[in-house]
Backbone as JSON Lines, residues from 0, in Angstrom:
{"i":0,"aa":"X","n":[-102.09,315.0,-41.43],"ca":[-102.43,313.66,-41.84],"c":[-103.72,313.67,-42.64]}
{"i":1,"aa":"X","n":[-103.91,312.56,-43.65],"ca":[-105.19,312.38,-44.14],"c":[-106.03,311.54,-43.77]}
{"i":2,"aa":"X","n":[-107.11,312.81,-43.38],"ca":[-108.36,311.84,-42.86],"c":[-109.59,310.97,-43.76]}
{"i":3,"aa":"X","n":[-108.85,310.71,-45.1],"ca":[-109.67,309.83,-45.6],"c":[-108.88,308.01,-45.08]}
{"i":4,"aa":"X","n":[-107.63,307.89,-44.72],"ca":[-107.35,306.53,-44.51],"c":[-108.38,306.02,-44.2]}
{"i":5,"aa":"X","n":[-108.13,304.73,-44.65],"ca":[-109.16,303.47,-44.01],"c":[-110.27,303.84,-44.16]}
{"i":6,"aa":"X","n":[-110.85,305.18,-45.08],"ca":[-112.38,304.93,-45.36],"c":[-112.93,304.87,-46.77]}
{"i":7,"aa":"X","n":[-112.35,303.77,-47.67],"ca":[-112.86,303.66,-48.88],"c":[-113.88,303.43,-48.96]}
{"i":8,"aa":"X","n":[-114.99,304.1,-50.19],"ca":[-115.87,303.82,-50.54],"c":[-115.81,302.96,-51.87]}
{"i":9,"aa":"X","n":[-116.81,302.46,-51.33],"ca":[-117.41,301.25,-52.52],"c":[-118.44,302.17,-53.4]}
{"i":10,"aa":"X","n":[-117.69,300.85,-54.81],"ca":[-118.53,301.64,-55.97],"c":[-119.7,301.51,-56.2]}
{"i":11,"aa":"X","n":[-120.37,302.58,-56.4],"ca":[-122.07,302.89,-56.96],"c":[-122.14,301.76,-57.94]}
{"i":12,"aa":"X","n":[-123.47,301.39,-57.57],"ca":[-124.57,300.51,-58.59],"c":[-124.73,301.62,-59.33]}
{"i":13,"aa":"X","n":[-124.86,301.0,-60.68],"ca":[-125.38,301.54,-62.11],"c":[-126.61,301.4,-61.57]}
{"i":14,"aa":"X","n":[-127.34,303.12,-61.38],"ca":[-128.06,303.92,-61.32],"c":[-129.18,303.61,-62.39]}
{"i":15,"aa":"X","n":[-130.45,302.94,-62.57],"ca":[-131.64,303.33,-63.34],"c":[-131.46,302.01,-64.29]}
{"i":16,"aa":"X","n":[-130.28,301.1,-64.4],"ca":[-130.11,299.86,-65.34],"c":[-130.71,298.87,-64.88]}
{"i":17,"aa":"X","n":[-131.17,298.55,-65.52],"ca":[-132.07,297.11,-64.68],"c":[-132.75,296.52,-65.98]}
{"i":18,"aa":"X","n":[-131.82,294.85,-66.16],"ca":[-132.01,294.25,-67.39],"c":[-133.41,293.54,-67.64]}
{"i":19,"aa":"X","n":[-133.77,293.2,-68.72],"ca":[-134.68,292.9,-69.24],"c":[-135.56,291.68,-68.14]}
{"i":20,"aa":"X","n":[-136.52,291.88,-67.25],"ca":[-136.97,290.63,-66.85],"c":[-137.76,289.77,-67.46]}
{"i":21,"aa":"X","n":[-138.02,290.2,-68.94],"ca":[-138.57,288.75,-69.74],"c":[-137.81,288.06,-70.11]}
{"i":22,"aa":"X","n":[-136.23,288.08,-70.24],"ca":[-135.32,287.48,-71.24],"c":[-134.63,286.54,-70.0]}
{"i":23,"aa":"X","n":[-134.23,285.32,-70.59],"ca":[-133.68,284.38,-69.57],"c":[-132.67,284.62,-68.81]}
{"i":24,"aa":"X","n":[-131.98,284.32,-68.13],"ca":[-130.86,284.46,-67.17],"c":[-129.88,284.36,-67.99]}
{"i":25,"aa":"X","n":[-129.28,283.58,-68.69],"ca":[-128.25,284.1,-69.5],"c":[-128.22,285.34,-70.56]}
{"i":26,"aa":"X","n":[-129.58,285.59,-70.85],"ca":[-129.94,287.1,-71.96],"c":[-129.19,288.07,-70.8]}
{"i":27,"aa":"X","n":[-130.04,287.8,-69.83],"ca":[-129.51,288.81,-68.71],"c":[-128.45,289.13,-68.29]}
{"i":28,"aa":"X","n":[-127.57,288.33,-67.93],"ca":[-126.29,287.96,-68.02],"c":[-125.65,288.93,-69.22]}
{"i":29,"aa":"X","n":[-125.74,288.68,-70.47],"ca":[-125.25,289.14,-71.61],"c":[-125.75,290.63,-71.85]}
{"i":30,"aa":"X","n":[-126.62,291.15,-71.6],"ca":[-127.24,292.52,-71.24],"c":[-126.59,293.34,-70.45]}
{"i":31,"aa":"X","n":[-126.26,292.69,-69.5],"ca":[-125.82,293.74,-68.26],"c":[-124.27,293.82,-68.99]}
{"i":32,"aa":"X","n":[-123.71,292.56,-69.04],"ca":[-122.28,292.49,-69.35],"c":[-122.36,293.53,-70.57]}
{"i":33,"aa":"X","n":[-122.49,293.23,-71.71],"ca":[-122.65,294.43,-72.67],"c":[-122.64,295.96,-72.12]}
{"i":34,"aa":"X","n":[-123.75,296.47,-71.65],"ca":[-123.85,297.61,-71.19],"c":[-122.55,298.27,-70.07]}
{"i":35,"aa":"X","n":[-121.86,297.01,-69.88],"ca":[-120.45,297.21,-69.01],"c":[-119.54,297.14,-69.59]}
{"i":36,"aa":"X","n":[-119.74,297.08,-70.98],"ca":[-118.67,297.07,-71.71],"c":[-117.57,296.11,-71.72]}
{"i":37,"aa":"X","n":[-117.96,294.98,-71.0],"ca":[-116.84,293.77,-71.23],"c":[-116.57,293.28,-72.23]}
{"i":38,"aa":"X","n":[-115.57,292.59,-73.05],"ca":[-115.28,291.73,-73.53],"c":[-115.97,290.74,-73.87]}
{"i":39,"aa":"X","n":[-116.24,290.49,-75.28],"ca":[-116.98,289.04,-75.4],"c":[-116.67,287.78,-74.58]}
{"i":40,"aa":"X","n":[-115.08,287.94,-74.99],"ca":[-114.6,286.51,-74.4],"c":[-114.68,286.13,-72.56]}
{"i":41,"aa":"X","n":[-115.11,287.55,-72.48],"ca":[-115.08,287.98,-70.61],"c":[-116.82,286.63,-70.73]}
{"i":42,"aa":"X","n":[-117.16,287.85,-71.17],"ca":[-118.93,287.69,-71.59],"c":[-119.24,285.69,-71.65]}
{"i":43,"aa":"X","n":[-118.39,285.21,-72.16],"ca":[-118.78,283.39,-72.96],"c":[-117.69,283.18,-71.41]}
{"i":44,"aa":"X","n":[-117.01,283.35,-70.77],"ca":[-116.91,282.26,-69.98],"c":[-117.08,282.83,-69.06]}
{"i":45,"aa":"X","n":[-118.09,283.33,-68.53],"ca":[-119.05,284.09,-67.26],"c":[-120.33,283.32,-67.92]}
{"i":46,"aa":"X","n":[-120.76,282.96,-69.08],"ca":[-121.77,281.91,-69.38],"c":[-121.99,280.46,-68.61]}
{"i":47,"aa":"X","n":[-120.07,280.39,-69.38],"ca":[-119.67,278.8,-69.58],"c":[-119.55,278.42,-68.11]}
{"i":48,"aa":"X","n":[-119.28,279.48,-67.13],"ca":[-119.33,279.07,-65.81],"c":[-120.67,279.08,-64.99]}
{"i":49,"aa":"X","n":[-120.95,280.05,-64.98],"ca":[-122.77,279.91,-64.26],"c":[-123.54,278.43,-65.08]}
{"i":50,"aa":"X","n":[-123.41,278.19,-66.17],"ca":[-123.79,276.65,-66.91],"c":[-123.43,275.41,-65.81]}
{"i":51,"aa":"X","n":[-121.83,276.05,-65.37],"ca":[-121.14,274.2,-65.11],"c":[-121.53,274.97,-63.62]}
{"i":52,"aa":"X","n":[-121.81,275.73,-63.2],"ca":[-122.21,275.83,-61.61],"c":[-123.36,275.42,-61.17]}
{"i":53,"aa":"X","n":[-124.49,275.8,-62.11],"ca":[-126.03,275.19,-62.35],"c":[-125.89,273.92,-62.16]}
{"i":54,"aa":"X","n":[-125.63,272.91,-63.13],"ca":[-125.48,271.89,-63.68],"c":[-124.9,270.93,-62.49]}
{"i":55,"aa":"X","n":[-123.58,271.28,-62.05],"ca":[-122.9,270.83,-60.83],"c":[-123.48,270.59,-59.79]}
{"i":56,"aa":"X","n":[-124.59,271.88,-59.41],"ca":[-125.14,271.47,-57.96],"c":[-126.92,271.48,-58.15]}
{"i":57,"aa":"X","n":[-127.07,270.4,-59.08],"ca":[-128.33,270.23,-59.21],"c":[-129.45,271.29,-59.91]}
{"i":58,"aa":"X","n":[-130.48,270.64,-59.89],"ca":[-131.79,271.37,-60.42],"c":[-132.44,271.82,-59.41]}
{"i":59,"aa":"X","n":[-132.72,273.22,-59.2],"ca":[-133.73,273.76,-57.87],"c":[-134.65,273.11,-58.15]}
{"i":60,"aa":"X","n":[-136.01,273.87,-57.34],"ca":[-137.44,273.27,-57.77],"c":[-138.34,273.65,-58.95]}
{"i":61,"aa":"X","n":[-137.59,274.61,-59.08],"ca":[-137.81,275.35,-60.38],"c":[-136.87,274.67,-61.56]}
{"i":62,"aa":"X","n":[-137.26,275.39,-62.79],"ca":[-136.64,274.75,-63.9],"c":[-135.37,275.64,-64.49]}
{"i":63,"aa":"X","n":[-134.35,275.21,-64.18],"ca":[-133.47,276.57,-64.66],"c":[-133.33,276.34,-66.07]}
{"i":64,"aa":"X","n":[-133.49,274.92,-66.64],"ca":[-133.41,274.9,-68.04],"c":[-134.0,275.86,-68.61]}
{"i":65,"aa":"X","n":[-135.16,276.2,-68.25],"ca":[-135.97,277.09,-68.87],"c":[-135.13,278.87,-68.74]}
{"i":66,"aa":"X","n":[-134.59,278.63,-67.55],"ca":[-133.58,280.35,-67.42],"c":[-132.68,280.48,-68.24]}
{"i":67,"aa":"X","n":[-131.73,279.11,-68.53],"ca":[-130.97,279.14,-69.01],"c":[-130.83,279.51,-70.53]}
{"i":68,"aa":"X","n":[-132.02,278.62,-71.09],"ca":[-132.14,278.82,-72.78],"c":[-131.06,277.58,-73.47]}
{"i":69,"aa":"X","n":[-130.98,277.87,-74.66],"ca":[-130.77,276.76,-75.43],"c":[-128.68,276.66,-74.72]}
């Protein structure tokens, strides 16, 4: 029998990547996604959704407008 059943491992974090922390949350967003090689169109509605999720459940105390960018 094989004694790996039932013990999948989970995949490694990208090792040493770590996106830009001056650039806003959506730069960031678009950084990482890039470097993962997604799809633009992956890329704009992984935007368009973190936007209407923000937006939906209010403003923290902080300003996310400002994370967000234009």
């Amino acid at each position: 029998m094989d004694s790996n059943i039932g013990k999948a491992k989970a995949s490694k974090a990208l090792e040493g990547f770590i996106p830009n922390p001056k650039l806003k949350l959506l730069d960031q967003l678009s950084e990482v996604m890039r470097f993962k090689h997604y799809s633009i169109r992956t890329e704009t509605s992984y935007r368009d959704w973190i936007k209407r999720f923000v937006l939906f459940h209010g403003k923290p105390p902080f300003s996310f407008e400002h994370a967000l960018g234009p």
